[in-house]
N, C-alpha and C positions, 0 to 999 in steps of 0.2 A: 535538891539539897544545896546549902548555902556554899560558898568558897569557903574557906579553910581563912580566917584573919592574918595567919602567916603567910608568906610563900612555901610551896611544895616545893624539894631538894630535890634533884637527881639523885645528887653526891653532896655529902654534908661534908666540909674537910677543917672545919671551923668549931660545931656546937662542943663539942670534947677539951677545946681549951677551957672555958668554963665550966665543965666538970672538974676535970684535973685541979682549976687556978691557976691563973697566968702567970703567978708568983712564983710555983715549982718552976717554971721555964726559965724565968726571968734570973733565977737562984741558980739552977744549973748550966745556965751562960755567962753569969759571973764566975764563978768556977774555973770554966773552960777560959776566961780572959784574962783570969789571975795568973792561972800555969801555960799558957800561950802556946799547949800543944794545939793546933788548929787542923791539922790530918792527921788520921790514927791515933788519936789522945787515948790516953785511960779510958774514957767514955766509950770510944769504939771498942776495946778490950773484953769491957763489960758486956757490951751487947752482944759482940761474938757469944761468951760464953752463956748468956742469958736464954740466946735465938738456938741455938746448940741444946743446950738442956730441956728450953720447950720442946722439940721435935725431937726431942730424943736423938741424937746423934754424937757422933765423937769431937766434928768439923765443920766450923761456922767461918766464913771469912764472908766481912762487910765491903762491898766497893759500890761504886760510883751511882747503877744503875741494874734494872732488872736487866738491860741489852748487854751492858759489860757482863755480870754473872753470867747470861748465856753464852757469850764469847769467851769466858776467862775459862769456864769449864769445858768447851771445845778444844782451846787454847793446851791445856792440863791434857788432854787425851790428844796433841799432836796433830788436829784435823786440818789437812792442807788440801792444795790441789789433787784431784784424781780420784776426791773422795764423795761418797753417794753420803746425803744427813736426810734422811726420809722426815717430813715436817709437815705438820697439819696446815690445813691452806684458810679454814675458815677461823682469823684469830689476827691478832695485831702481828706487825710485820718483822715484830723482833724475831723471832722463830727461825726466819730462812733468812734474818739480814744476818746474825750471828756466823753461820755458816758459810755465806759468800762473802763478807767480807774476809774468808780466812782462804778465801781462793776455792773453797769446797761447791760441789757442784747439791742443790737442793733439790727432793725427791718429793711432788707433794703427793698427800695423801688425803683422798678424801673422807669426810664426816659421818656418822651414825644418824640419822633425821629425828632419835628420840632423844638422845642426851647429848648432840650437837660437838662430842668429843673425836678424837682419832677412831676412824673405823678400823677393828684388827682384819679383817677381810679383807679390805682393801690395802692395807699393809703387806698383806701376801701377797697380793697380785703384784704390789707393785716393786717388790724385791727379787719376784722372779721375773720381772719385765726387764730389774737393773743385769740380774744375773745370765740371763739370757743374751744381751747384748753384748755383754762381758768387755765394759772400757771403763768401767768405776769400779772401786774398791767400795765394796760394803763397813759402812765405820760406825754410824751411829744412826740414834732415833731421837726425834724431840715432839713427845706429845705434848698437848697445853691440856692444864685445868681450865678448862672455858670457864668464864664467868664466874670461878669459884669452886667448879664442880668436878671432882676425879673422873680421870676416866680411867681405862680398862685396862689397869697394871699388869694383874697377871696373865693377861693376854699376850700384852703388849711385849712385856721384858721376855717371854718362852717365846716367842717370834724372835727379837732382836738374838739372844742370847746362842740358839738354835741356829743362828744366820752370824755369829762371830761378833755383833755387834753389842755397844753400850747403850744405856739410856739415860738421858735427860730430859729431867721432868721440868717442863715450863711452868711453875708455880709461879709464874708474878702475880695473878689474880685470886691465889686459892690460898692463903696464907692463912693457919688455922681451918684447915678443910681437916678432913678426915677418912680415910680409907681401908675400912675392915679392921680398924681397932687401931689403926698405927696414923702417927700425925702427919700432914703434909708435909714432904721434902726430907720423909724419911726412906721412902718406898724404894727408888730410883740406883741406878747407880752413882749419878748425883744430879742435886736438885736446884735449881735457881731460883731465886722470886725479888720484888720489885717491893718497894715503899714508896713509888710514887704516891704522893695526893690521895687518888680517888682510891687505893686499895686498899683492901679491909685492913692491913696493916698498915697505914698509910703517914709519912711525915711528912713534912713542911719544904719537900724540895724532890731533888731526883734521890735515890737509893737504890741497893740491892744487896744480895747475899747468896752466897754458893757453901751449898751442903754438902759432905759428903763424909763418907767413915773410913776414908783409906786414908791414911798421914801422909805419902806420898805425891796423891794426888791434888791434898789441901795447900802443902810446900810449893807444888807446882803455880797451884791458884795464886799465892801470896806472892812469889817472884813476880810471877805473871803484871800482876795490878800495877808494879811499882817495876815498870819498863822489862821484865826478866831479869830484874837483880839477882843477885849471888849474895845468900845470904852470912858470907863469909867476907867475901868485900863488896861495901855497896857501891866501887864505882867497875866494877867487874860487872857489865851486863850478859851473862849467860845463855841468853836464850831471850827470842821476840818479847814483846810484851807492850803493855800500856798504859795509861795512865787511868785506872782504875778507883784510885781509892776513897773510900768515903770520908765527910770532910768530918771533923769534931763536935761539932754542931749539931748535923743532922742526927748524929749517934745519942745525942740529947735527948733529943726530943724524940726518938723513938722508944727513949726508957721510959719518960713519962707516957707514951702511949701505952707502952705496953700493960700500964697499969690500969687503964679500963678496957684493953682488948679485948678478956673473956669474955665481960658483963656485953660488951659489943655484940661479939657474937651471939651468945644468946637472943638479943635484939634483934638480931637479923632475920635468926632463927621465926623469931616470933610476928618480924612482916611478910614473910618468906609463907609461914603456914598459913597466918591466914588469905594471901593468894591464893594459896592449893587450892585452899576448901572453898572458897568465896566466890574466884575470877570464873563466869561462864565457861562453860565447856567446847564456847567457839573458838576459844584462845589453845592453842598448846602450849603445851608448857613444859620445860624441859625436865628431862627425867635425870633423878639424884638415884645413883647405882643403891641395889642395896648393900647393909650395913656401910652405908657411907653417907659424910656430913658433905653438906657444899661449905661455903663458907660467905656464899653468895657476892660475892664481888659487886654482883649486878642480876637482877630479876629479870629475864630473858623468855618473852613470848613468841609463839611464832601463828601469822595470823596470815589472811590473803591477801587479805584487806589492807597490808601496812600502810601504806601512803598514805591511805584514806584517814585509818585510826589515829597516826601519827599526827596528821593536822587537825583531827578533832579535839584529840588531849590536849594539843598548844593551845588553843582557841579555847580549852577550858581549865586554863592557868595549869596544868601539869606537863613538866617536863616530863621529855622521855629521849632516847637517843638510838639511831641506827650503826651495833654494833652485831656486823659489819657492813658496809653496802658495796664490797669489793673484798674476795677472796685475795689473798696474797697472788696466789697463782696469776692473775689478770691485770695486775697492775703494772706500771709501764715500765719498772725496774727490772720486773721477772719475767717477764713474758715470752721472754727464749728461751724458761727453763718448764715453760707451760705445755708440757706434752702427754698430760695424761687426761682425761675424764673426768670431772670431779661432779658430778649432777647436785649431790647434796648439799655440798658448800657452794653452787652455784645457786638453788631454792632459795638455801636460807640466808643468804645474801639481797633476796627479794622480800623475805615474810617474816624473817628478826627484829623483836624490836623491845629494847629493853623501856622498865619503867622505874621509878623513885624504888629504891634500895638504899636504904642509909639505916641505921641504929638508931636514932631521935626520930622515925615517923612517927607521929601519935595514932590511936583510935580516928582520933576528928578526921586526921589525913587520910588515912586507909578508907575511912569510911567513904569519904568522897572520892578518891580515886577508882575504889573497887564499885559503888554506882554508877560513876560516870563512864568505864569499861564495860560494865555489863549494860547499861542503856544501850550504847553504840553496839551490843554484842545480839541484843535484842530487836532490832531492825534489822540490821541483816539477815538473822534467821526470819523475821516476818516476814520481809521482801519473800525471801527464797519460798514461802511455804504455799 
């Protein structure tokens, strides 16, 4: 089969401006430069109550980044030194950076080997390992949507809840996922997620957003972003905090996104299934819980062969990328806090390997990506047989 005349995306963070019209952008940044609010303008306003209303929630607050959300909402529940934050190890490093940098001691917890999520078994084990030793306070949990995809809510929060703790839902990557009828970043006791670039909800720079339904704890958030202000006098700093906030711009351009986000997803949806059905059965492929949507961030195989596949794709114009090739747990930041087992997020740190997931793949694309994966899928099973 021929190459594809175009190049094949990993991540498309571009084709969507020409849907939308670069005009709306261009209109909505004049806007923003006529009333010269430049952080937290009316645009941010909107989008709180937009992002809120989509997940159905009471409490939206936009800042800086998916790592700030997970900080601001650690930050909102008081997590300091002495504190156990039990966190998935196989996933980007925001998860257990949020936690130590807040002085908090990181608990990691290893993976499921079908849907690559927080395993709840090992979550026990490893609460009764903090509890046992008895020098941490138990405070919190933060599982990730890997790649897009829910994991094991009501597992997960009857663990935490039953053990005094809250939860935080690492949604950077699962924006528009979906869990048993109810939206991402509604589940949780509160939830974060990211608008970086490459995520399904993705703008034109860093972002983020922290969810939650208690007024209390959204006030907190909001002091928090903008240093611990006092929202009675703002040169009255109340309590720690940071520079959090999202700037007027980005909050732009993620209203315009939001306006082909669903037809997105659906898209996804639709390179997503025909993987399922298509990709040889040498590949695994990660398991979407039932009655739940992923939201696919990212198309995540897990093969033996990675290395191998990896440099055959390049070599045949498809991108693809090794997420992760380094558990949080082992890297050179955390490795004093590396005292548990984690066998599955150490595998699939050897045999993960995502491939082109974007909303503009065409037929032509799929067509040649999903024969040139099962070529490569078909030699290996010949050799072996």
């Amino acid at each position: 089969m021929n190459t594809p005349k175009k190049p094949i995306m990993l991540f498309d963070c571009k084709t969507s401006q020409s849907i939308i019209g670069r005009e709306n952008f261009l209109n909505a940044f004049e806007k923003i430069l006529d009333h010269g609010a430049y952080c937290q303008g009316p645009e941010t306003r909107e989008l709180d109550a937009k992002l809120a209303a989509y997940s159905n929630v009471k409490y939206c607050s936009t800042c800086g980044s998916g790592t700030d959300a997970l900080t601001l909402a650690l930050m909102a529940w008081d997590v300091k030194p002495g504190d156990a934050v039990f966190v998935s190890s196989f996933t980007f490093v925001s998860s257990a950076e949020a936690p130590v940098l807040l002085g908090a001691t990181p608990i990691f917890v290893d993976s499921e080997a079908d849907t690559y999520t927080m395993d709840p078994k090992d979550l026990k084990r490893a609460i009764e390992e903090v509890k046992k030793e008895g020098k941490l306070r138990l405070k919190a949990v933060i599982p990730v949507d890997i790649f897009g995809s829910p994991c094991k809510y009501d597992e997960i929060i009857k663990i935490a809840h039953e053990n005094g703790m809250k939860v935080l839902s690492d949604s950077c990557q699962s924006y528009g996922s979906v869990y048993k009828g109810r939206r991402c970043c509604s589940i949780a006791d509160m939830s974060a997620t990211s608008f970086y670039p490459t995520k399904p909800l993705g703008g034109y720079g860093d972002g983020g957003a922290v969810f939650s339904n208690n007024e209390e704890e959204d006030a907190l958030v909001q002091s928090c972003r903008v240093h611990g202000m006092s929202k009675e006098d703002h040169y009255d700093n109340v309590r720690l905090g940071m520079t959090g906030r999202m700037n007027t711009f980005q909050a732009a351009v993620l209203l315009q996104k939001l306006k082909v986000f669903d037809q997105e997803l659906k898209d996804r949806y639709r390179v997503a299934k025909r993987y399922d059905e298509e990709l040889s059965d040498y590949y695994g492929k990660q398991k979407i819980l039932d009655d739940c949507q992923s939201a696919y961030a990212l198309y995540t195989i897990h093969c033996p062969d990675r290395d191998e596949l990896m440099s055959y794709l390049k070599e045949n114009g498809i991108p693809c990328g090794t997420y992760y090739p380094r558990p949080v747990n082992v890297q050179t930041a955390y490795e004093k806090w590396n005292t548990r087992s984690l066998p599955i997020c150490e595998n699939l740190s050897k045999t993960a390997l995502s491939i082109p997931m974007t909303p503009y793949l065409d037929d032509e694309d799929l067509d040649y990506i999903i024969s040139k994966m099962n070529e490569f899928a078909a030699k290996k099973i010949n050799r072996a047989a």
